[in-house]
N, C-alpha and C positions, 0 to 999 in steps of 0.2 A: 707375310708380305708387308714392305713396309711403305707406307703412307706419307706425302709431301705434307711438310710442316713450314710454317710462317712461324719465325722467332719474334718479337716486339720488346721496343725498351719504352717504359713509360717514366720521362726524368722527371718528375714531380721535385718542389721545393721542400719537401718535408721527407716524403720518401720514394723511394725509386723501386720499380716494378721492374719485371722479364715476364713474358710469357709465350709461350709455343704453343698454334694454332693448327689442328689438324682441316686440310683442306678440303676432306671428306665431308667428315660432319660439321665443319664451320661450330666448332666449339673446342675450347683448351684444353689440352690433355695435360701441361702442368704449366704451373704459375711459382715465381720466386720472388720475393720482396725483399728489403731492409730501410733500415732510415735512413735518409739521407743527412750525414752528419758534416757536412761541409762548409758549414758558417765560418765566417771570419769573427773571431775576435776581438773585443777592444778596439770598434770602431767608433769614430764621430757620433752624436745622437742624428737618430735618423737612416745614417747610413744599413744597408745587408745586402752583403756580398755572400760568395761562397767562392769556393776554390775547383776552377774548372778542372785541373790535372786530376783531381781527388776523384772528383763525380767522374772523367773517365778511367779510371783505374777502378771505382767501385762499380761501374756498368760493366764493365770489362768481366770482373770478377763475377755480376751476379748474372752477365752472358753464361760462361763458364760453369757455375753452378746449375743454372736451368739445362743445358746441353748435357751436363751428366746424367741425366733424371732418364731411368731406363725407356719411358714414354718416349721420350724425346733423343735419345741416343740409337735406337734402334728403328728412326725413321728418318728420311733423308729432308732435312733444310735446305729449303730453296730460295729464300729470298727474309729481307730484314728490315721491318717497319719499326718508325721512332717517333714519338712524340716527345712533348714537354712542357715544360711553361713556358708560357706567352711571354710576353712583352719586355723579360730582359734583355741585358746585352751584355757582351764580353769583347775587348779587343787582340787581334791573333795578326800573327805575320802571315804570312803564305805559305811558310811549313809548319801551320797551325802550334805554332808556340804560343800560348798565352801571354797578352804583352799588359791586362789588366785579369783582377776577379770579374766575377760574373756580375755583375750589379743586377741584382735581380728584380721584380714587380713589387716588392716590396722596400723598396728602398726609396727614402723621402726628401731626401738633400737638394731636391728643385721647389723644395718646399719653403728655403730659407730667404724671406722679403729680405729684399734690398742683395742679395747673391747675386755676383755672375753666376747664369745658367736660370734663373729665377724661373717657375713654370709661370706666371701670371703673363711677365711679358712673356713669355714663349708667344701661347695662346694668343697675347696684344697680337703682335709680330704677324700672325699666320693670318690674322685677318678674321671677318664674323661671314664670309661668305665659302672660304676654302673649302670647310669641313663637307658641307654639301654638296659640294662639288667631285672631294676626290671619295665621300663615304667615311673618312678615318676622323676620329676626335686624339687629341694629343690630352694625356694625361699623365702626370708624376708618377715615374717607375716606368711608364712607356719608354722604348726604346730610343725614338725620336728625341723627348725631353733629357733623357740622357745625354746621348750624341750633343747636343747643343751646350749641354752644363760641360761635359770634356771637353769642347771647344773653347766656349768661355773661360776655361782655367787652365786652357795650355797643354792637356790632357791627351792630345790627339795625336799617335807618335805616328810620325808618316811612312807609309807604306804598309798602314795599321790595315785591316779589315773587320766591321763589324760580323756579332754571330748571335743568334740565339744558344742556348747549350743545349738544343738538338740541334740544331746546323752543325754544330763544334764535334759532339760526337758523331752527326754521321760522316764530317771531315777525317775526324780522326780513323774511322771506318774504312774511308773507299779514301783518302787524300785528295776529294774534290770540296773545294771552298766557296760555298754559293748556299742559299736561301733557299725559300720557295712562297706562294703566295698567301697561303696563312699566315704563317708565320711573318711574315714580312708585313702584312696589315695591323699586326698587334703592336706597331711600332708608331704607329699614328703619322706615317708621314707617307704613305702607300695611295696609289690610286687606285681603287678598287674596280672600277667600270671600265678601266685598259691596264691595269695589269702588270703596273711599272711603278717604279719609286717617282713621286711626283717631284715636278725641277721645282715648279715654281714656290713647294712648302720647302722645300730644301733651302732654295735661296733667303728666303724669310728665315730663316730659322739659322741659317749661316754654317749649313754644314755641306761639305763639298759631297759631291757623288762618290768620289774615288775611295774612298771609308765603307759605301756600299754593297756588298756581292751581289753577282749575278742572281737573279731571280727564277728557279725552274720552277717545271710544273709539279702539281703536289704530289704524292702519292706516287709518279711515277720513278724507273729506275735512275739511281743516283751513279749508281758502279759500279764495280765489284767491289767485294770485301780484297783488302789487303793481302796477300799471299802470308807473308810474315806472321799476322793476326788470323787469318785462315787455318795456318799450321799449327798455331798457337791454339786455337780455339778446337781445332781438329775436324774443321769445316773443309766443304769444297772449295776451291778456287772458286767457282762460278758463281758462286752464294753471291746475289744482285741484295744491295743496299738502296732501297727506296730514299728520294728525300723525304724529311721529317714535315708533319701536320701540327697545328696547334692544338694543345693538349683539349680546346675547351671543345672544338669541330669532334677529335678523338672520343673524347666522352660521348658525345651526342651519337657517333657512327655506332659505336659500343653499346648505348642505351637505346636507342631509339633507331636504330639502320639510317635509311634517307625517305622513311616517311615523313610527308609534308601536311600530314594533319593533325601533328601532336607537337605539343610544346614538353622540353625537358627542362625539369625544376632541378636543380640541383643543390643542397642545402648540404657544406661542410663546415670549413673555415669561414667562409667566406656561403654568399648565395649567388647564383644566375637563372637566368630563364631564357632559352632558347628557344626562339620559333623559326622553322624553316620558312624560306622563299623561293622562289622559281627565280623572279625577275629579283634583282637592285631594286632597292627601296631604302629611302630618307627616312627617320622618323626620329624629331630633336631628342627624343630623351633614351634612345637605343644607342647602340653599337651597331652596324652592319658590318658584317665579317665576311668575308668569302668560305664555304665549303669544297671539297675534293670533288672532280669531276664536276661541277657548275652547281651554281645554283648559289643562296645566300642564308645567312640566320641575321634576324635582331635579337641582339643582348640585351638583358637591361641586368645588372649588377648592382647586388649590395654587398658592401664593406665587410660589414659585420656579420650579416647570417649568420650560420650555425653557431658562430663566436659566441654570439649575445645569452646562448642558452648556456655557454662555457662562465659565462663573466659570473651570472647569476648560480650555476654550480658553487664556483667558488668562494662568493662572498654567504654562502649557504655554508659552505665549510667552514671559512675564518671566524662567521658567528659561533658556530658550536663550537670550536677551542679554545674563543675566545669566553666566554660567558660560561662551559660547562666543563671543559679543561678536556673533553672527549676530542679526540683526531679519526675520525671517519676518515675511508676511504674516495675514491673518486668515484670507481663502480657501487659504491653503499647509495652515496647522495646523489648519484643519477636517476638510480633505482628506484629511489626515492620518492625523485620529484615526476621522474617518468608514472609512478603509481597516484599520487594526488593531484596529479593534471590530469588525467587521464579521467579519476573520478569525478572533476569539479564542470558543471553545467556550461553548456559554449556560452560564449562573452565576458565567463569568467567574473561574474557578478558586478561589470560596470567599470571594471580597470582594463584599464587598453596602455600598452607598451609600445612606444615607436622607437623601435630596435637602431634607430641609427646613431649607435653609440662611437662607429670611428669615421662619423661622417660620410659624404659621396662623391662620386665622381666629380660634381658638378660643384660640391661645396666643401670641401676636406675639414673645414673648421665646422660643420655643421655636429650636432651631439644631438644623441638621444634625450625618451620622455618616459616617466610615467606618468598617468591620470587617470582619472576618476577616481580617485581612493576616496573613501569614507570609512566614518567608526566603525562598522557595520561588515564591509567588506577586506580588509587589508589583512589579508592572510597568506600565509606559503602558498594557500593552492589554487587563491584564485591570479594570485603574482604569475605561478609559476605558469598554469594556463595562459593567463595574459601574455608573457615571454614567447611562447608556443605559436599563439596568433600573430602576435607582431610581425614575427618571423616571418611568414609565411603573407601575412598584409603587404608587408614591403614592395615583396613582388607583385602580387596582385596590382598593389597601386599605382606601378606601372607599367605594367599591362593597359590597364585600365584610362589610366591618363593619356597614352597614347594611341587610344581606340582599336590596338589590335585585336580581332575577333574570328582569324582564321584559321582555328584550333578545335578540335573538336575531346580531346581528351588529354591527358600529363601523364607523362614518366618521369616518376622523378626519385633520384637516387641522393647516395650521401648520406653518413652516420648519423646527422641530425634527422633522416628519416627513417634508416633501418634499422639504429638501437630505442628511436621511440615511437610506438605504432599510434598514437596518437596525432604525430604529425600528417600524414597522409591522409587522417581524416578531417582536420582542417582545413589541409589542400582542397580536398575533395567539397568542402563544405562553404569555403571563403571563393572559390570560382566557380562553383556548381557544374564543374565537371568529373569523370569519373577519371580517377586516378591511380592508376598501373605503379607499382615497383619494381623496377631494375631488380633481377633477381642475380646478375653478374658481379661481383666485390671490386672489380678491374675494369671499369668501363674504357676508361682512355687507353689502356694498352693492347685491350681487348678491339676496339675500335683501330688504332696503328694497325693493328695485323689483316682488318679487314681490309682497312684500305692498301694496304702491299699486296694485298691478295689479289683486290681488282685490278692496280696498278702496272701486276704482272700479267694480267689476264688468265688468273686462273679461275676464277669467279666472277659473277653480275653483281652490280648494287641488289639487283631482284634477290640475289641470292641468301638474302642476310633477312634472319627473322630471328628479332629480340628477344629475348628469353625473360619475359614480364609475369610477374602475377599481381594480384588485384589487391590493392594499398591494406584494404580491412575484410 
């Protein structure tokens, strides 16, 4: 007898996920990944793009590939949840022809003082009262800031539409061209408390509406799948394509459901800390985001996260080939240091690291610390301990700075937590609460599928219970 399945794309900047959710047991019967290899080339410093036709031709194919998985071929798909990164943007005609690359969240060219598109005055522009008003902060790589730098430079081909590259793929999907309100809030020019792209940041900002798509609501159905792409994929016609959620809301449904008494850590590339909310809520050194079905998260983001235990990886490599002529691996000196941090006493005997080595939101030029070193102290393990703290302080400290305290435990996922068991217990040691691991490898696509699920009304939020075990 065969079983309604939820397919999901999760388009991540590095790599791209598929995965098939059975709506029985609200758990994946198979999963498909690859890398996402669609950087552009020999661009300006600063700039990173990708190439949107590529990433759908390679979602396409790794649809294709999951769909064959005996699991998932011998059950019938009903519907199509998509996530992705935040905050880029790409510009497209109305028969989704790409008329720019994706300028993705990482891309820094409103960075350049004295440029038209400059983010400083962006932010002048939009005023010291807006942000609180509409929820959204405008930041370099955000979508907004973009928009405004293409306008400034002539960039803006008319009759253009902006997209994230989940809007783009589910366009290309069902041929409907429109947003939705996650997504559309990670662009910093959104109003979060009604629900509409605000006029008055737009005017400021000097970019027209009509560049804007329509806004739906999240999670719910977007279309059908394409007939042509239907046949293709060997799907039914009826197969309903959800609009796309922000990958960071994605993770959190993934790891954590829509309980609102835990915060999600999340330490990769990059680190967040997400707290659910009921109402809207301000808080200067957050993000407030909207989630699927109502309700809210604050952010608070770091740069560097998990990065920083990468940087010190490697200059842990360059010493040894450099001074011993030995070339170690990446998994040798992870192993490594994941072993002599792990043995060396919490505080790391007096050295403290402040990981903000590619700067923040709030100060892009700001860089990281070591200190406390002494003759006494300055060794691999209490360095590399210290790294480990840092990490994980960052967050904390603001948490902390912003007095939020309506959390009563963490889940918190991400390589910098699951290849080193030591981090979790930091977590759990630096905020004195008890802290759960994501036991899921897929949070954000795993999360798309719940939310198509509800969105189609085959499942409750109730219905969603995280699959956690206990950090140590």
């Amino acid at each position: 007898m065969s079983i309604r399945v939820i397919v999901s794309l999760d388009i991540g900047t590095s790599k791209l996920c598929a995965l098939a959710l059975s709506c029985e047991s609200l758990q994946p019967v198979a999963i498909c990944s690859e890398i996402n290899d669609t950087e552009i080339r020999n661009l300006p410093a600063g700039y990173h793009e990708q190439d949107p036709l590529r990433i759908r031709d390679l979602c396409l194919g790794l649809m294709q590939k999951l769909l064959n998985e005996k699991k998932v071929c011998d059950n019938e798909v009903v519907g199509i949840g998509i996530t992705g990164q935040m905050h880029g943007v790409l510009l497209s005609n109305c028969d989704l022809e790409p008329q720019t690359n994706l300028i993705t969240w990482r891309d820094q060219r409103t960075l350049s003082s004295g440029e038209p598109g400059y983010i400083n005055e962006a932010v002048d522009a939009l005023g010291t009262g807006i942000h609180q008003r509409t929820g959204c902060r405008l930041h370099s790589g955000y979508g907004g800031a973009t928009l405004r730098w293409l306008a400034k430079n002539g960039k803006l081909s008319e009759g253009a539409v902006a997209l994230t590259i989940a809007d783009y793929v589910a366009g290309c999907l069902t041929g409907v061209c429109a947003t939705e309100g996650t997504q559309a809030a990670s662009w910093g020019i959104f109003n979060l408390q009604e629900g509409v792209w605000d006029a008055e940041a737009l005017n400021r900002l000097g970019i027209t509406k009509d560049v804007l798509p329509p806004v739906f609501s999240t999670a719910r159905p977007l279309g059908n799948i394409r007939p042509a792409l239907a046949q293709q994929l060997g799907l039914p016609s009826n197969v309903q394509v959800c609009s796309p959620l922000g990958d960071n809301q994605a993770s959190i449904i993934g790891a954590a459901g829509f309980a609102d008494d835990v915060a999600v850590l999340n330490l990769g590339t990059g680190g967040q800390i997400s707290i659910p909310q009921n109402d809207y809520k301000f808080v200067e050194t957050f993000e407030t985001r909207p989630m699927p079905f109502g309700g809210f998260i604050l952010v608070g983001a770091s740069l560097c996260g998990g990065w920083a235990y990468t940087c010190l990886q490697k200059f842990i490599q360059t010493t040894v080939k450099e001074f011993a002529g030995t070339e170690l691996s990446d998994e040798e000196i992870y192993s490594r240091m994941n072993s002599i941090a792990a043995e060396t006493p919490e505080g790391a005997s007096g050295i403290s690291v402040d990981t903000r080595f590619s700067g923040t939101r709030h100060d892009p030029n700001r860089r990281g610390s070591i200190s406390g070193i002494g003759v006494e102290n300055f060794n691999p393990a209490n360095l590399t301990r210290a790294f480990v703290e840092g990490m994980v302080r960052e967050l904390t400290d603001m948490v902390s700075t912003a007095g939020i305290k309506d959390f009563t435990r963490i889940i918190a996922s991400g390589n910098a937590v699951r290849k080193n068991a030591l981090t979790s217990e930091v977590i759990e040691s630096i905020f004195g609460l008890p802290c759960y691991i994501s036991s899921g490898r897929e949070e954000a696509a795993l999360g798309a599928a719940y939310a198509a699920a509800i969105g189609l009304g085959l499942i409750s939020k109730d219905d969603i219970r995280p699959d956690v075990e206990m950090g140590r």
